[in-house]
N, C-alpha and C positions, 0 to 999 in steps of 0.2 A: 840079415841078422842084426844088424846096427841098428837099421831103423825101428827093428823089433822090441828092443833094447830101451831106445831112446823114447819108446812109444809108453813101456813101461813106467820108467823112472817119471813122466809127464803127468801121467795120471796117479802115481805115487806121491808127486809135489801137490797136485791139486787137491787130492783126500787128507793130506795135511792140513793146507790153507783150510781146506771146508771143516774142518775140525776144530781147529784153532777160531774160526768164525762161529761157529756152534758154539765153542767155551766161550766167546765174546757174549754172543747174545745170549746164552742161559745165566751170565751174572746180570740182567737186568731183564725180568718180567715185562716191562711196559713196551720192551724191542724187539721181542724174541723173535728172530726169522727178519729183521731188520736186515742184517747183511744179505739175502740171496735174495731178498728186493730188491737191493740199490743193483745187485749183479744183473740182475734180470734187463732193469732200469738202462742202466750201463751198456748192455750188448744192445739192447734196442739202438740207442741211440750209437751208437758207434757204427751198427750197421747201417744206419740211415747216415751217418754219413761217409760212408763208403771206406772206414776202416781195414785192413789186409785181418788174415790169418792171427800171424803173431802180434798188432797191435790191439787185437779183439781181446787175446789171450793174455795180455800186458793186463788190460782191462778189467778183467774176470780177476784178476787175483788182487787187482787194488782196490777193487769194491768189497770183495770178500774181507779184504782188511784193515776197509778204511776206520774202524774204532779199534782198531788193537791194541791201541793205551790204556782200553778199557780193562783190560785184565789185571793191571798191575792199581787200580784205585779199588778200594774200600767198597763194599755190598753197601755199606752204608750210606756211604758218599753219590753213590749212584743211584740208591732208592731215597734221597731225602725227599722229603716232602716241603713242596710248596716251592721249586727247585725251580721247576718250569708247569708249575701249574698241577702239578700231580698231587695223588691222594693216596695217601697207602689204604691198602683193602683188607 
């Protein structure tokens, strides 16, 4: 029953993260789905090099939020143009 529990709350934590990586990437257009790339990116390579269980899982949640600072800057600020070469459309 604990483990059942535990099993819960786990995938509760992670539909969070994936949430809060959604509201990351839908404040800027030019990234969107940016974070479940780099996740993607992330467990490749973790599994190539022979990462456990829970540091795969470590993995998966810091890709997912590796721009989380993003949230708290200006739509502005993140869609300027000529920033990094962008165009607004």
């Amino acid at each position: 029953m604990f483990q059942r529990a535990l099993l819960v709350l786990k995938k509760a934590h992670l539909d969070s993260v994936k949430a809060l990586a959604g509201a990351i990437d839908a404040k800027d257009p030019y990234t969107r789905g940016h974070s479940d790339r780099v996740r993607r990116m992330c467990v490749r390579i973790g599994m190539k090099l022979g990462l456990g269980e829970k540091r795969l899982e470590s993995l998966v949640f810091g890709a997912l939020l590796h721009d989380i600072g993003k949230i708290g800057i200006r739509d502005e600020v993140l869609q300027k143009a000529g920033a990094f070469g962008r165009e607004r459309v």
